[in-house]
N, CA and C atoms as an extended XYZ file, in Angstrom:
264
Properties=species:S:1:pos:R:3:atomname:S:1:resname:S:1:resid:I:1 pbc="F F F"
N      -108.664      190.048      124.832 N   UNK     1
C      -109.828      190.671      124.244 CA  UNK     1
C      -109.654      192.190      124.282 C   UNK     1
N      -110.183      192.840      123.262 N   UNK     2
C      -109.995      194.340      122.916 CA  UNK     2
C      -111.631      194.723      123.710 C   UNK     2
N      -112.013      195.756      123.977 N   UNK     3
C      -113.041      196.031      124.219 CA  UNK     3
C      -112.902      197.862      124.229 C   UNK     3
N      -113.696      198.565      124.657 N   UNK     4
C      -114.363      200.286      123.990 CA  UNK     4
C      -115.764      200.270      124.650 C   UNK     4
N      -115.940      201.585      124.870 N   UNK     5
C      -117.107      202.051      125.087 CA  UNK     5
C      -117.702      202.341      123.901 C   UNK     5
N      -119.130      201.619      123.205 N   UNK     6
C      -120.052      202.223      122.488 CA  UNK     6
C      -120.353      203.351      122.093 C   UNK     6
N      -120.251      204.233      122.976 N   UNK     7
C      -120.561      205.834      122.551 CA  UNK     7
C      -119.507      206.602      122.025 C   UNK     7
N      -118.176      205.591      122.693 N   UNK     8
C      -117.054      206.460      122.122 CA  UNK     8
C      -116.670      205.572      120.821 C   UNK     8
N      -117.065      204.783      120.605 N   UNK     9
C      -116.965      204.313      118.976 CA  UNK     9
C      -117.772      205.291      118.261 C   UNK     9
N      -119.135      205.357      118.415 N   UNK    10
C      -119.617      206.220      117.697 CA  UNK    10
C      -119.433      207.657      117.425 C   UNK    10
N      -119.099      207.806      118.454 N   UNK    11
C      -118.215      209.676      118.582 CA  UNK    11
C      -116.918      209.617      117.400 C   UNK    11
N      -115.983      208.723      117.831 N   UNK    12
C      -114.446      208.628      117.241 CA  UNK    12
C      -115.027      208.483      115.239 C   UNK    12
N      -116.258      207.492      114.943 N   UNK    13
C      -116.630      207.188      113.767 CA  UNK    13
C      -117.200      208.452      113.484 C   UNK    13
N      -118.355      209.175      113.989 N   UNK    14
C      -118.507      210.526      113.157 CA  UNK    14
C      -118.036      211.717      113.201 C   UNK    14
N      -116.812      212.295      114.556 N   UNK    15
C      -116.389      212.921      114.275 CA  UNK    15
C      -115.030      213.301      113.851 C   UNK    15
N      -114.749      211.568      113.795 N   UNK    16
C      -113.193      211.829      113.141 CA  UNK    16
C      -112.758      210.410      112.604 C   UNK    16
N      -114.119      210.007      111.645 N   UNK    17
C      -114.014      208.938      110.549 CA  UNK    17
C      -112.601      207.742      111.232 C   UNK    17
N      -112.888      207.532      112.191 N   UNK    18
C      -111.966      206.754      113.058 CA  UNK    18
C      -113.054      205.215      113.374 C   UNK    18
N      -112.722      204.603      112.898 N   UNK    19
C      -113.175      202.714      113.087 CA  UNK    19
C      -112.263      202.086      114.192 C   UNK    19
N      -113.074      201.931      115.317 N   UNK    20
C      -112.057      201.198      116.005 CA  UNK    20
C      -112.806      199.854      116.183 C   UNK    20
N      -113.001      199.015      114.868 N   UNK    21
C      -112.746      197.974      114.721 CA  UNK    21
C      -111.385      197.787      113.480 C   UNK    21
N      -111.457      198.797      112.772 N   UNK    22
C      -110.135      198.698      112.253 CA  UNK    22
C      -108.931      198.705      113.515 C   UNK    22
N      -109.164      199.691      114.330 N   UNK    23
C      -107.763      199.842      115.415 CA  UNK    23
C      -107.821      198.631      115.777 C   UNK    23
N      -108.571      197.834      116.062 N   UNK    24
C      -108.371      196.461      117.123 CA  UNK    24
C      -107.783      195.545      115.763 C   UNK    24
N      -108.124      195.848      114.576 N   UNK    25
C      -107.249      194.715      113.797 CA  UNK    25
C      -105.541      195.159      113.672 C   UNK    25
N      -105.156      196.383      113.455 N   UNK    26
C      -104.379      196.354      113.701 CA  UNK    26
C      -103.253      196.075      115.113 C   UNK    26
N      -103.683      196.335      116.001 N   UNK    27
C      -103.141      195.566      117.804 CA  UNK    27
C      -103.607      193.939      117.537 C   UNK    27
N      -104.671      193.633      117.246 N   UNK    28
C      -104.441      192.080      116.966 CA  UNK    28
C      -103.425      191.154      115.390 C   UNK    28
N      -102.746      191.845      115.025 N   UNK    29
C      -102.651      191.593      114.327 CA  UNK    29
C      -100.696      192.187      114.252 C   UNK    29
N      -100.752      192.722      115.770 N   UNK    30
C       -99.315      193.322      115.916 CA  UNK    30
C       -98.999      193.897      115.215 C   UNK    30
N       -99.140      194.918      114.751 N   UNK    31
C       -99.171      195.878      113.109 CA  UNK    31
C       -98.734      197.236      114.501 C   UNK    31
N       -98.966      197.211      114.883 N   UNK    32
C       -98.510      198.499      115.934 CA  UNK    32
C       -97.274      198.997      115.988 C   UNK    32
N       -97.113      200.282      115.663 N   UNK    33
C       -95.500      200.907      115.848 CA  UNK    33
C       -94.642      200.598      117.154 C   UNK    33
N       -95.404      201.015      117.985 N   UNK    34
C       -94.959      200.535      119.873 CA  UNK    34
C       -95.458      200.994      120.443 C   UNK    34
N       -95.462      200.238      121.904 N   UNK    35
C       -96.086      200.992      123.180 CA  UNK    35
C       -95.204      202.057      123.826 C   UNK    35
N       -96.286      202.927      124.590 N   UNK    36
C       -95.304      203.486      125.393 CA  UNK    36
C       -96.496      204.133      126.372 C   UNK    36
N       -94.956      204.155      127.774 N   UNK    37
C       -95.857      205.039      128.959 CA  UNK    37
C       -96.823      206.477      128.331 C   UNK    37
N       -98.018      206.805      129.259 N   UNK    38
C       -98.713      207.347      128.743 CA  UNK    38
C       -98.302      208.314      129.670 C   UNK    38
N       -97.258      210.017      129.140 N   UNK    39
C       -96.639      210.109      130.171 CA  UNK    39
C       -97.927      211.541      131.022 C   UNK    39
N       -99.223      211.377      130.152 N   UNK    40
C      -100.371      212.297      131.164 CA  UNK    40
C      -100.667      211.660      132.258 C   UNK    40
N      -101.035      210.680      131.786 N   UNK    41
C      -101.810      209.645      132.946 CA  UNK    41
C      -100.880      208.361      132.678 C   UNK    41
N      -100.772      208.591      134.173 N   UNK    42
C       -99.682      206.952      134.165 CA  UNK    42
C      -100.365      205.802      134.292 C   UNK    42
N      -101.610      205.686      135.005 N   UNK    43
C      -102.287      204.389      134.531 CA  UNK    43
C      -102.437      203.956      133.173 C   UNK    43
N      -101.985      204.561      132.248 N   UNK    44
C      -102.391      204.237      131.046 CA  UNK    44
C      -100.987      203.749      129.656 C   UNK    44
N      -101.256      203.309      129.084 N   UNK    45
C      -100.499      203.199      128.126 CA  UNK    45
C      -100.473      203.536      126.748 C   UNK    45
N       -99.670      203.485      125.809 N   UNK    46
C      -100.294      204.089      124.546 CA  UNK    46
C       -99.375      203.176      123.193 C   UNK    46
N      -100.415      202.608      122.050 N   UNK    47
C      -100.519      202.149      121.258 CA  UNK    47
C      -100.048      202.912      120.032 C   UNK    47
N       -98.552      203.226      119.366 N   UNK    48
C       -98.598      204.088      118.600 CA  UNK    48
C       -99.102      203.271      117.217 C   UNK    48
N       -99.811      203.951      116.335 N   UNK    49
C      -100.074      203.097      115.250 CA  UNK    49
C      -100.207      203.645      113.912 C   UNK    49
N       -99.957      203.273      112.784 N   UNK    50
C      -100.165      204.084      111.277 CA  UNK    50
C      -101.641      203.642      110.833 C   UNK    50
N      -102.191      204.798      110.966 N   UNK    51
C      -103.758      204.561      110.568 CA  UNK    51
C      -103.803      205.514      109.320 C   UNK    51
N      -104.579      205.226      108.217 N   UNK    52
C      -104.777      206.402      107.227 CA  UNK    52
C      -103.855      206.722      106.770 C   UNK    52
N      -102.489      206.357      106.711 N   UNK    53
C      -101.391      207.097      106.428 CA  UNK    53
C      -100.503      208.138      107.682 C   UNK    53
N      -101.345      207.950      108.801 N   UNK    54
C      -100.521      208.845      109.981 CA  UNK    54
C      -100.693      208.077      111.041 C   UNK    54
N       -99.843      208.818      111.600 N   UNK    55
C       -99.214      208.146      113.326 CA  UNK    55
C      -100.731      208.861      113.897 C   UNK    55
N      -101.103      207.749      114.525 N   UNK    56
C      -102.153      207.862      115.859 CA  UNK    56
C      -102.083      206.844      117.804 C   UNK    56
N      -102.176      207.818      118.645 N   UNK    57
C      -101.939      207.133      119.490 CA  UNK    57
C      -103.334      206.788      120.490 C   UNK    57
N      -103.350      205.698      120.772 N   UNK    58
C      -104.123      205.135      121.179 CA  UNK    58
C      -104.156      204.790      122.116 C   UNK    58
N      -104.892      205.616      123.388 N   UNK    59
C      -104.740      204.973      124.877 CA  UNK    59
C      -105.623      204.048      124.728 C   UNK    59
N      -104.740      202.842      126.096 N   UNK    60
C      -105.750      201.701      126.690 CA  UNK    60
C      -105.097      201.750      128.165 C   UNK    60
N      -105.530      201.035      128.862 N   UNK    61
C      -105.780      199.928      129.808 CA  UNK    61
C      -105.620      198.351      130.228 C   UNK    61
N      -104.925      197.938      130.335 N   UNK    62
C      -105.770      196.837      130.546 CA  UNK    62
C      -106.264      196.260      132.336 C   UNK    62
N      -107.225      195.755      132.147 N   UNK    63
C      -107.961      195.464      133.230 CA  UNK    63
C      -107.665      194.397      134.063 C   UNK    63
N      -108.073      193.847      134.904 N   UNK    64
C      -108.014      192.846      136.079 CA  UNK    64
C      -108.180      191.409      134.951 C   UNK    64
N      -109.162      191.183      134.276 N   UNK    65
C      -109.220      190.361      133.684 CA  UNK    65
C      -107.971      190.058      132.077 C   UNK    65
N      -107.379      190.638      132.237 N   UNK    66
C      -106.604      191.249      130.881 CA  UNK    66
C      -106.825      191.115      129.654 C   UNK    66
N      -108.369      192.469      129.474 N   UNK    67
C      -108.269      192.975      128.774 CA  UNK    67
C      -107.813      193.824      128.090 C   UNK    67
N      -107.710      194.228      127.168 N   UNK    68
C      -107.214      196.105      126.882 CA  UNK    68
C      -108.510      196.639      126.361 C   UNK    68
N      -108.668      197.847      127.261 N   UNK    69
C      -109.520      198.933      127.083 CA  UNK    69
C      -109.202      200.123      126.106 C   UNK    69
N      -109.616      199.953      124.912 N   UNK    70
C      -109.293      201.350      124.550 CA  UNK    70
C      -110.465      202.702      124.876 C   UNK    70
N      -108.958      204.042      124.952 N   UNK    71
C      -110.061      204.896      125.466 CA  UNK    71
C      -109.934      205.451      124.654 C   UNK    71
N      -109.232      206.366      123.489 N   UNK    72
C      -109.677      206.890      122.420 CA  UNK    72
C      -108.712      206.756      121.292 C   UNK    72
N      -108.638      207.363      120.435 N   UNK    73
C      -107.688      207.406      119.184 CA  UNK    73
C      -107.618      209.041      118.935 C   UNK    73
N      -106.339      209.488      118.633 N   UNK    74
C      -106.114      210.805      118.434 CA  UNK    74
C      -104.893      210.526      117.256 C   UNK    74
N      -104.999      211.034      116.129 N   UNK    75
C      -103.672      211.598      115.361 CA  UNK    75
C      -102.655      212.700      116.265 C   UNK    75
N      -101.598      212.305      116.196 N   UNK    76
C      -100.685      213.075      116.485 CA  UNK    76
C       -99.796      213.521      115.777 C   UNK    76
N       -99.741      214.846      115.970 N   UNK    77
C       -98.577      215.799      115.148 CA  UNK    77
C       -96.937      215.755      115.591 C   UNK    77
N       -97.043      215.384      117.232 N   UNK    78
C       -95.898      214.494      117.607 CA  UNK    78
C       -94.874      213.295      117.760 C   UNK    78
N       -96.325      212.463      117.343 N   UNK    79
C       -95.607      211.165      117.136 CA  UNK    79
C       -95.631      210.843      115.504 C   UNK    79
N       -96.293      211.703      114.764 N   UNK    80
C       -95.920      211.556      113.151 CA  UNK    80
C       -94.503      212.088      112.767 C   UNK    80
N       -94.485      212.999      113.973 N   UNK    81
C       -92.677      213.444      113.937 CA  UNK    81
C       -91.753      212.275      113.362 C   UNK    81
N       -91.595      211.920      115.074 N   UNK    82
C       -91.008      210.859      115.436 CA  UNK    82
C       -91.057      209.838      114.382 C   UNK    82
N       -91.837      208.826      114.233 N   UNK    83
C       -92.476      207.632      113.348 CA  UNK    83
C       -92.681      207.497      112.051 C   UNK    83
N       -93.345      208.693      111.173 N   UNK    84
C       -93.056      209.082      110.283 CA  UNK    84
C       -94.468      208.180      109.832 C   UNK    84
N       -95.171      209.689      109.330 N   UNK    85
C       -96.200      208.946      108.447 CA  UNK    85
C       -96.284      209.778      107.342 C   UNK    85
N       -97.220      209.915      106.438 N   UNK    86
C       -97.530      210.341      105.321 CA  UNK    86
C       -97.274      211.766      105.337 C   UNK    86
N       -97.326      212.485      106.777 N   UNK    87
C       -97.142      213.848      106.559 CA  UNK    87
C       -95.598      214.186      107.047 C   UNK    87
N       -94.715      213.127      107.128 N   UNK    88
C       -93.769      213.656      107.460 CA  UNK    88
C       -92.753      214.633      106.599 C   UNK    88
């Protein structure tokens, strides 16, 4: 199960037209570029993914019960490098 905090859905949707019920179709649906260590915070991991036409990475979690928690969605100018999206 995917799960998010409410407020940060609504934050990610109006201030940066970001659906993370779209993000959870793409991770369910294995559409994901790859994981990788999250190398700020090591509890965490990161979801690289082509959203919109660009690389966005997506920390989660997953929990005791194994879920994955996502904690936000950010476009990156680093991993569009790498991966190659629309602005490469």
């Amino acid at each position: 199960m995917i799960i998010w905090d409410n407020d940060k859905y609504r934050k990610l949707k109006e201030e940066r037209n970001i659906d993370l019920v779209e993000i959870e179709q793409i991770i369910l649906n294995k559409k994901y570029i790859t994981t990788l260590k999250n190398q700020s915070r090591p509890s965490q991991k990161l979801f690289i993914i082509l959203y919109k036409n660009y690389i966005h990475a997506v920390p989660y979690i997953i929990d005791q019960n194994k879920n994955i928690i996502l904690k936000t969605v950010y476009a990156s100018r680093k991993f569009n490098k790498l991966y190659g999206g629309a602005g490469k």
